[in-house]
C-alpha positions as CSV (number, residue, x, y, z in Angstrom):
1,X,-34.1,-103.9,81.5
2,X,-34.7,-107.7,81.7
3,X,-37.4,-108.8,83.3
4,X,-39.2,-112.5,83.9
5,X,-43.1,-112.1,83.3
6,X,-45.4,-113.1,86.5
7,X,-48.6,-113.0,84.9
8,X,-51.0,-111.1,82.5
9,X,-53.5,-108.3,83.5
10,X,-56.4,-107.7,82.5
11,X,-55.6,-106.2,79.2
12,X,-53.6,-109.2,77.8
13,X,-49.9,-107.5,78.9
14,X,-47.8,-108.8,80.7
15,X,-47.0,-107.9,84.6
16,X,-43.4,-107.6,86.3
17,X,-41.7,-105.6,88.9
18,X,-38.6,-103.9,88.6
19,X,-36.8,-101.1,90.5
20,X,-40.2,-100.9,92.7
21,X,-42.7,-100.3,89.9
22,X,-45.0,-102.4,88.3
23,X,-44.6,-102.9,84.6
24,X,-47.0,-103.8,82.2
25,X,-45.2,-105.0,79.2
26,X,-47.3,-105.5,75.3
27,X,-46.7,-108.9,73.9
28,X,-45.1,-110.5,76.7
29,X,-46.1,-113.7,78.2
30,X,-46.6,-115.1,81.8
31,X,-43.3,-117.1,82.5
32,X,-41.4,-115.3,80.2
33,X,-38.1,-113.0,80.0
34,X,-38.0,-110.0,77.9
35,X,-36.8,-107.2,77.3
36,X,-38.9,-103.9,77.1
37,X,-39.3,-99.9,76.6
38,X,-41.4,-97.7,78.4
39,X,-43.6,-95.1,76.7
40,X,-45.3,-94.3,80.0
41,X,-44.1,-93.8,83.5
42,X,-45.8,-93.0,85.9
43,X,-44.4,-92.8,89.9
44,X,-46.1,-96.1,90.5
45,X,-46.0,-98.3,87.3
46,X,-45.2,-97.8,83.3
47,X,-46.5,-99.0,80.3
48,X,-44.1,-100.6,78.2
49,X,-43.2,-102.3,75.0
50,X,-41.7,-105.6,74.8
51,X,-38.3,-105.5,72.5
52,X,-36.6,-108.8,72.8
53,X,-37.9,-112.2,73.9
54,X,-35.3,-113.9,75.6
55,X,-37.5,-117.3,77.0
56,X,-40.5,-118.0,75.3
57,X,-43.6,-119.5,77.0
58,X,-45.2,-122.7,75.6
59,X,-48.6,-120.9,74.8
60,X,-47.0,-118.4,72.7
61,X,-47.7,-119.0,69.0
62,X,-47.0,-117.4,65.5
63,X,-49.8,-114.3,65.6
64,X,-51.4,-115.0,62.0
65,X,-52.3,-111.4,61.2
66,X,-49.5,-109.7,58.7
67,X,-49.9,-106.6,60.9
68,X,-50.1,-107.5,64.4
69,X,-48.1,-105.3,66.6
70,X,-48.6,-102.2,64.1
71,X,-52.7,-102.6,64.0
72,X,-54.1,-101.6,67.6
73,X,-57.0,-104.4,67.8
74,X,-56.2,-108.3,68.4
75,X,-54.2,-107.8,71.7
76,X,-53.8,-111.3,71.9
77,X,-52.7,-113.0,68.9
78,X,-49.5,-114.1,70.3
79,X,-51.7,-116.4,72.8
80,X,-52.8,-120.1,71.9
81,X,-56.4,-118.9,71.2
82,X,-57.5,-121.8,73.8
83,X,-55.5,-120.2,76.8
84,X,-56.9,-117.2,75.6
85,X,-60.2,-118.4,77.2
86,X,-58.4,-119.3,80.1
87,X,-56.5,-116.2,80.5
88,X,-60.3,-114.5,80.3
89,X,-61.6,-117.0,83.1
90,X,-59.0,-115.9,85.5
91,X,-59.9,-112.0,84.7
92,X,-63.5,-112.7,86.1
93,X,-62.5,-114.5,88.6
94,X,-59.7,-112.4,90.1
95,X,-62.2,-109.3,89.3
96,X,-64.8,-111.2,91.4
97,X,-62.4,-111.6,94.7
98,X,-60.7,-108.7,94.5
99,X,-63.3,-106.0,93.3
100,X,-66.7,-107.6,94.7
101,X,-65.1,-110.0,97.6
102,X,-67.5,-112.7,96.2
103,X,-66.6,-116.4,94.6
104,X,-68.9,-118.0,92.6
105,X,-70.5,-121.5,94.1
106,X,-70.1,-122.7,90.5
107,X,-67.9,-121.8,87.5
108,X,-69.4,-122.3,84.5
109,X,-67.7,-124.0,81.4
110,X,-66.4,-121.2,78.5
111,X,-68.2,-120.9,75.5
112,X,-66.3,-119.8,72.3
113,X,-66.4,-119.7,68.8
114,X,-64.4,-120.0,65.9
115,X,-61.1,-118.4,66.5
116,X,-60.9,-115.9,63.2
117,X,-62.9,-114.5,60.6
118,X,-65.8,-114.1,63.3
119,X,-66.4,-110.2,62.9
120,X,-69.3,-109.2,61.0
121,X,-70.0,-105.5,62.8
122,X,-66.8,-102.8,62.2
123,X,-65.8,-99.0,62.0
124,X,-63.0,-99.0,59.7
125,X,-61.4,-95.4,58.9
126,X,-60.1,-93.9,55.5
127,X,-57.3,-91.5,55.1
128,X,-55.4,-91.0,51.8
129,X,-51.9,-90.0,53.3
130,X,-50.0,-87.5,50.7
131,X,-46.6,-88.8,51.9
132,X,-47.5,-92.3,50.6
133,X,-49.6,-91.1,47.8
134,X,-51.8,-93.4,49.3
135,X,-55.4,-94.4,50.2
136,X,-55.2,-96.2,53.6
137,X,-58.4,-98.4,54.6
138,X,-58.1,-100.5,58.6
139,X,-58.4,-100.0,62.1
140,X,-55.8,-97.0,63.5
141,X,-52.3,-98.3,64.8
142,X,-51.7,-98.8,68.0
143,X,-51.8,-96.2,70.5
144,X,-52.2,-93.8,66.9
145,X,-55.1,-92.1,65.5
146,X,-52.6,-93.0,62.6
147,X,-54.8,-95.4,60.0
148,X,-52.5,-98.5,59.6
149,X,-51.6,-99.9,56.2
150,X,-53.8,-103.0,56.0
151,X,-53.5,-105.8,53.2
152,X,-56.2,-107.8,55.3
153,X,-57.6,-108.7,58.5
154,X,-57.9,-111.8,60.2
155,X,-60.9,-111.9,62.5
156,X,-63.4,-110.0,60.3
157,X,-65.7,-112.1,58.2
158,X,-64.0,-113.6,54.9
159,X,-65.6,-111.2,52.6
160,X,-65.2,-108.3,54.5
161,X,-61.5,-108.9,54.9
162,X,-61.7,-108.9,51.1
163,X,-62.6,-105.9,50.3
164,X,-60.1,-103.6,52.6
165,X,-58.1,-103.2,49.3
166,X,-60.6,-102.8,46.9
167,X,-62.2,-100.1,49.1
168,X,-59.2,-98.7,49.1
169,X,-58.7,-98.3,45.3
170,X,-62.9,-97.1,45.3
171,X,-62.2,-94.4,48.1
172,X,-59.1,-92.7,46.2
173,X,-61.1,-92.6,42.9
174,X,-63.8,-90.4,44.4
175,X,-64.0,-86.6,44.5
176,X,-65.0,-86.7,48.4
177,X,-61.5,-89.1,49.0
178,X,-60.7,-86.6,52.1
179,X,-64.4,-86.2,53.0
180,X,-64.7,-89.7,53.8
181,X,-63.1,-91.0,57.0
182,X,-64.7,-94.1,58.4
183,X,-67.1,-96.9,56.8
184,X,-69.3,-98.8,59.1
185,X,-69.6,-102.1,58.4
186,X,-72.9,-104.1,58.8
187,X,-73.1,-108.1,58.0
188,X,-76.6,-109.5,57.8
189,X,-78.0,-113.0,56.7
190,X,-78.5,-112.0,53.3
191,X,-76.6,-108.6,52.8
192,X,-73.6,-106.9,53.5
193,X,-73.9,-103.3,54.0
194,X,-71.5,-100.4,54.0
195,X,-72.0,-97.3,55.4
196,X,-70.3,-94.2,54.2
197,X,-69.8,-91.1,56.5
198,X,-69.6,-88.4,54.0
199,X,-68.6,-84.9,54.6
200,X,-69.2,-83.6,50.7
201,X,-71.5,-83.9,48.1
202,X,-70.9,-87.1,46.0
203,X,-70.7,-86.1,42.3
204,X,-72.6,-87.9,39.4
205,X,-68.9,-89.8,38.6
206,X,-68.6,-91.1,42.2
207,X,-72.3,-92.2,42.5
208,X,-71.3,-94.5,39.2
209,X,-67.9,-96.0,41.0
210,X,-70.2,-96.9,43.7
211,X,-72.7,-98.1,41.8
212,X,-70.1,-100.5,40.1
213,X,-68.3,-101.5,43.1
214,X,-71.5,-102.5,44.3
215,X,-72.5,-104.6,41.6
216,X,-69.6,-106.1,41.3
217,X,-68.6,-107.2,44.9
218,X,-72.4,-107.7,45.8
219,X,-72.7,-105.2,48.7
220,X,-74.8,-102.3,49.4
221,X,-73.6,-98.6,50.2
222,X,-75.6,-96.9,52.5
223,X,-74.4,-92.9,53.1
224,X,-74.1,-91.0,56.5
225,X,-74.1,-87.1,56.3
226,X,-74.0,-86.3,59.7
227,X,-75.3,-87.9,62.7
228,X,-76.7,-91.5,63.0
229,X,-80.1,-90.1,62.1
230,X,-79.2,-89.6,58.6
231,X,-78.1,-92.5,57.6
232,X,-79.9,-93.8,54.4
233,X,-79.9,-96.4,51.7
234,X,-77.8,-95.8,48.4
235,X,-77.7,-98.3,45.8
236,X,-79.1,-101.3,45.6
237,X,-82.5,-99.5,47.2
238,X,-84.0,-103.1,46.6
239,X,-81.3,-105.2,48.3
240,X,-82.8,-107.9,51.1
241,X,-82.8,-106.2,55.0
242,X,-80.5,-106.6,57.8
243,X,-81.2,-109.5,59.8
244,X,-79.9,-112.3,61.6
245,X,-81.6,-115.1,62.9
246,X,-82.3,-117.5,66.8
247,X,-83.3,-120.7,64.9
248,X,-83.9,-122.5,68.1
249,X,-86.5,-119.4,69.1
250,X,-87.8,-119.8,65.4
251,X,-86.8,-115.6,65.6
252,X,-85.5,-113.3,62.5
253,X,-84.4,-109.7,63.9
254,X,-84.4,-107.7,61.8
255,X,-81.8,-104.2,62.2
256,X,-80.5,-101.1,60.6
257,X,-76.8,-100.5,60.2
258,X,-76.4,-98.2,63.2
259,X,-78.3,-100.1,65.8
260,X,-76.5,-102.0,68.1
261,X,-76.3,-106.0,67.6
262,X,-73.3,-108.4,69.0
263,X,-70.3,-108.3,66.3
264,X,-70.1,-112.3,66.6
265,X,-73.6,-113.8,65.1
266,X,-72.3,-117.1,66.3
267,X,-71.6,-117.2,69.8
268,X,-74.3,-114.7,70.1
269,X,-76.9,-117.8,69.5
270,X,-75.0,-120.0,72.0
271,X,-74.8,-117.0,74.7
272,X,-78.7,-116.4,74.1
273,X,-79.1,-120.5,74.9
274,X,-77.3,-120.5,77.7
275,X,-79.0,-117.6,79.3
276,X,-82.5,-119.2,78.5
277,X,-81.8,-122.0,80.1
278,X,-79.9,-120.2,83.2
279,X,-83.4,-118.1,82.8
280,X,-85.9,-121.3,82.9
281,X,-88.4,-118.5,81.7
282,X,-91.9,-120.2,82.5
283,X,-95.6,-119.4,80.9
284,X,-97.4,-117.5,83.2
285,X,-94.1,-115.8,84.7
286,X,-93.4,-112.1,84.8
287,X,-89.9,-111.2,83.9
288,X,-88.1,-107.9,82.9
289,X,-85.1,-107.5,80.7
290,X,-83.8,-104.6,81.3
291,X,-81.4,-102.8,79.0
292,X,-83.0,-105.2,75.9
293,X,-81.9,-103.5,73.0
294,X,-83.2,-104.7,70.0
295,X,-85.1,-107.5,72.2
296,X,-82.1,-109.8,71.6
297,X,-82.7,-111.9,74.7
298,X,-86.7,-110.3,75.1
299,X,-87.8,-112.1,72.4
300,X,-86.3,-115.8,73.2
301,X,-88.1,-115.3,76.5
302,X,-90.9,-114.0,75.2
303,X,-91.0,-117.7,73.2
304,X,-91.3,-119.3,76.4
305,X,-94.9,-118.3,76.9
306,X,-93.4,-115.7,79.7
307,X,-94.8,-112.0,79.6
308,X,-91.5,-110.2,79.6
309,X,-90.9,-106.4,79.3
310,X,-88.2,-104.9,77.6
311,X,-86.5,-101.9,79.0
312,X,-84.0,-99.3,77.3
313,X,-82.7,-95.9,77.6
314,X,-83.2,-95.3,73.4
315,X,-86.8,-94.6,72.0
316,X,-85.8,-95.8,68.7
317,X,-84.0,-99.3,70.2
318,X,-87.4,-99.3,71.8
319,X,-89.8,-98.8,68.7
320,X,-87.6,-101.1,66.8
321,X,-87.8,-104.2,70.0
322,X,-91.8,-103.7,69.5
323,X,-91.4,-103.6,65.7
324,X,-89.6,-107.3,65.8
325,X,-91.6,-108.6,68.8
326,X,-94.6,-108.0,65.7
327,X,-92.8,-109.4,63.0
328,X,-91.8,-112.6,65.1
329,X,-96.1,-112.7,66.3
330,X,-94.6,-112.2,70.0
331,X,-96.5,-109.1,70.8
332,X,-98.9,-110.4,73.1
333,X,-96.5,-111.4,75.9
334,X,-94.3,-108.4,75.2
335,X,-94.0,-105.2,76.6
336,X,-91.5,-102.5,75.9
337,X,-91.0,-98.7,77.6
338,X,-88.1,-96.3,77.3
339,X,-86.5,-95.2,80.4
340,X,-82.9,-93.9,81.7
341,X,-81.4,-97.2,83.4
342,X,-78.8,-95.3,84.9
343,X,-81.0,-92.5,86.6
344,X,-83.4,-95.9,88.5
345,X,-84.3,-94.8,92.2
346,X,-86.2,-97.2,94.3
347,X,-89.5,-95.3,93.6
348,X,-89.1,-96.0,89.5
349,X,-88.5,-99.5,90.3
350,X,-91.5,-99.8,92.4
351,X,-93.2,-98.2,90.0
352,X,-92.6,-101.1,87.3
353,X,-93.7,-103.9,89.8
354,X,-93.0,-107.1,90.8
355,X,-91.1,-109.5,88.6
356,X,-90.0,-113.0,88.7
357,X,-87.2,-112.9,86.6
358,X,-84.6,-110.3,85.6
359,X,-82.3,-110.8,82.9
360,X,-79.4,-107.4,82.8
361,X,-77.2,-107.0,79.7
362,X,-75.5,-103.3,80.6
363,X,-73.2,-101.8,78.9
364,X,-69.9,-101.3,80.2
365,X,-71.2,-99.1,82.6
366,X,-73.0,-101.9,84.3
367,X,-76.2,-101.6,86.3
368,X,-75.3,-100.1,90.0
369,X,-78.4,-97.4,90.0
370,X,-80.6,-100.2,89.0
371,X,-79.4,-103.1,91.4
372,X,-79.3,-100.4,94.1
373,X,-82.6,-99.4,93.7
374,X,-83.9,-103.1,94.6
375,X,-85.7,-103.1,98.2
376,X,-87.5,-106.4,99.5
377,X,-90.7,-106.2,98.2
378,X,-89.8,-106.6,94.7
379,X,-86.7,-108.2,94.8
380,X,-86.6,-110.8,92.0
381,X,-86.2,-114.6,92.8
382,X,-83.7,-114.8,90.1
383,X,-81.5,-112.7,88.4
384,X,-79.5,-113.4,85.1
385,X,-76.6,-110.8,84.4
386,X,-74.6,-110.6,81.6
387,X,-71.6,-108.3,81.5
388,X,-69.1,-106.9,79.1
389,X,-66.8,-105.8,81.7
390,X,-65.3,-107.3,84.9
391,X,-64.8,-105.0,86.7
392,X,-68.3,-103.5,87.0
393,X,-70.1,-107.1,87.2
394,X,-68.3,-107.2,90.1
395,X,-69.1,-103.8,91.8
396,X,-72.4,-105.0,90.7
397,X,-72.3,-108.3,92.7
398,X,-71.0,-107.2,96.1
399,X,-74.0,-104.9,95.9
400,X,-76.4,-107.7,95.1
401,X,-75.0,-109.4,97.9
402,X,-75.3,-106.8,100.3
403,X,-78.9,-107.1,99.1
404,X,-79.5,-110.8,99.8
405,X,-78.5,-112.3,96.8
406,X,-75.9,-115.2,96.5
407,X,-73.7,-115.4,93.5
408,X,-74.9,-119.1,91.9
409,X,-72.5,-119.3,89.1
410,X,-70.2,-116.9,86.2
411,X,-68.7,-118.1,83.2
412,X,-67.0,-116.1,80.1
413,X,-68.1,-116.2,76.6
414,X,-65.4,-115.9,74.6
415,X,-67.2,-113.1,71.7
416,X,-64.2,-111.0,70.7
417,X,-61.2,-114.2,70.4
418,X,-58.0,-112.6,70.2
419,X,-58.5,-109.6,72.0
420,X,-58.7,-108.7,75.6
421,X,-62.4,-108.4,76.2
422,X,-64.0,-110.4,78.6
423,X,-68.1,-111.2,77.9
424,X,-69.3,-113.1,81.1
425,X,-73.0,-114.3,82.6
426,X,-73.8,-114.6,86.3
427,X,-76.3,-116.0,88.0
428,X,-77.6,-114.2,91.6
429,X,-80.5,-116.3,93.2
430,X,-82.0,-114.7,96.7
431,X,-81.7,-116.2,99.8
């Protein structure tokens, strides 16, 4: 089948029509013709592979990675990385009308990064394949839970990209080679940590390989036995903490390898800007932040002289906020208490008070218990939302609509370039 490309969805493939189906084809363009195969068909649509290009499309480029198309991340490498933006704009938007029947009265300009080498958090997997007589360190393949055969990556930080192959050769040396699937990868300020989920005891000849690697490629191996609660330090025990660091807040976070933190340091500072200043947080203002975290956007409020409180479903995310709300001398105007965001009623929001200000960063869940439980009383003036899904920032907003708000302004953020996911802010101000 030949087919002429109409335009992209939401995950970066592109959408035609043909014998009264919708196809979504991998790797296609809008504007162009292909060919494709289906791997899945369903009565109403397939899924489908693109297999000959026929008329290319202008924005199509040369992906740079050696294994795009066999690697399942990077979705979008075939895409001029500036149209990738663009492509991401028109996601929100569309998601906006056509999920939450609400337009923005302002779009705000993208912000993005550098294009490549941008990752610094990662779960990579390890599997020494007896066919290949091989030890096989990336991402799985695409639509797999096959590990590809990786030389290098393109969007994880220089150093890290580095040592795919050298892991490799460390990992098929040891005695736990097929006790050791996946290595978290952690990239701080002034460290770079590797966390190893092992299911066997190490023996003294692997703890030296380590040791050496180590030393010689200047990281630090952390092990994992079984859940996240037993991760600890391996070798160097004296190596410099996790951290990264708001210089316009004057704030250092410190983090251990398993908490949460945006993979892309960079536009992480510019997102945190632009919500302050979206914000305005004012001394003598009361504002929540709900879902905080580490106190990622708590603590760059908290500079502002507001008294913010920082809310989040973990108890340990929430000891560790008040631990770096200390360390930054920020505890005085900060507050932090654990509670289930996605269990909030009406009486548990009353129950917290009236605030000012909220800022939202939900997960891909979104917040619909929470901006369902708002009721007049304590309805914030101002509320800053930042999403890392479409879709449910826009079930969100028709919500906060019906509830008095009006949808001020939405923007992307460009923090994963080269894939299909779409980071955003909104503003909502009440009528």
């Amino acid at each position: 089948m030949t087919v002429t490309i109409e335009s992209l969805d939401q995950e970066g493939r592109g959408i035609a029509h043909a014998d009264g189906k919708v196809i979504f084809i991998e790797g296609a363009l809008t504007g162009e013709v292909v060919s494709y195969a289906s791997y899945r068909k369903k009565p109403a649509f397939e899924l489908a592979q693109m297999t000959a290009l026929h008329r290319a499309a202008s924005i199509r480029v040369e992906p740079k990675c050696l294994h795009y198309g066999v690697c399942g991340g990077c979705s979008m490498q075939h895409l001029d990385s500036r149209v990738q933006v663009a492509v991401k704009q028109r996601i929100l938007e569309d998601s906006l009308a056509r999920i939450g029947r609400v337009k923005p009265e302002t779009i705000l300009p993208a912000i993005y990064g550098q294009a490549w080498g941008y990752r610094e958090r990662a779960r990579i997997s390890a599997k020494y394949v007896i066919k290949k007589e091989k030890m096989l360190v990336g991402f799985h393949e695409k639509r797999s839970s096959f590990v590809a055969d990786m030389q290098s990556c393109e969007i994880l930080e220089p150093k890290v990209a580095g040592l795919i192959l050298p892991l490799a050769g460390l990992i098929a040396g040891l005695s736990v080679r097929d006790k050791l699937p996946q290595i978290e990868v952690a990239v701080g300020e002034n460290v770079y940590v590797l966390v190893l989920r092992i299911m066997a005891q190490l023996t003294a000849e692997d703890q030296i390989a380590l040791r050496a690697f180590a030393d010689q490629y200047q990281v630090q191996f952390w092990l994992q036995t079984k859940g996240p609660e037993t991760v600890v330090p391996f070798y160097p025990l004296d190596a410099p903490a996790l951290s990264y660091s708001l210089p316009e807040f004057d704030i250092v976070m410190p983090f251990a390898p398993g908490e949460f933190t945006q993979v892309n340091s960079q536009l992480n500072r510019v997102m945190i800007s632009r919500a302050m200043r979206l914000l305005n947080p004012q001394k003598g203002e009361r504002i929540v932040d709900f879902f905080c975290g580490l106190g990622n956007f708590t603590l760059p409020i908290a500079r502002s002289g507001a008294q913010v409180l920082g809310i989040e479903g973990s108890d340990a995310l929430v000891k560790r906020a008040a631990q770096n709300a200390a360390s930054n001398n920020l505890s005085a105007n900060t507050g932090f208490s654990a509670r289930n965001l996605f269990e909030m009623d009406e009486s548990g929001l009353l129950a917290l008070g009236k605030f000012d200000k909220w800022l939202i960063d939900p997960p891909r869940d979104g917040a619909m218990e929470l901006v369902k439980s708002i009721t007049p009383g304590i309805a914030p003036e101002l509320i800053v939302y930042v999403s890392c899904n479409p879709a449910t920032l826009a079930r969100d907003a028709a919500e906060l609509v019906q509830r008095g708000y009006v949808l001020k302004s939405a923007g992307v953020m460009n923090m994963f370039p080269q894939t299909s996911h779409v980071e955003s802010i909104a503003v909502f101000v009440k009528q």
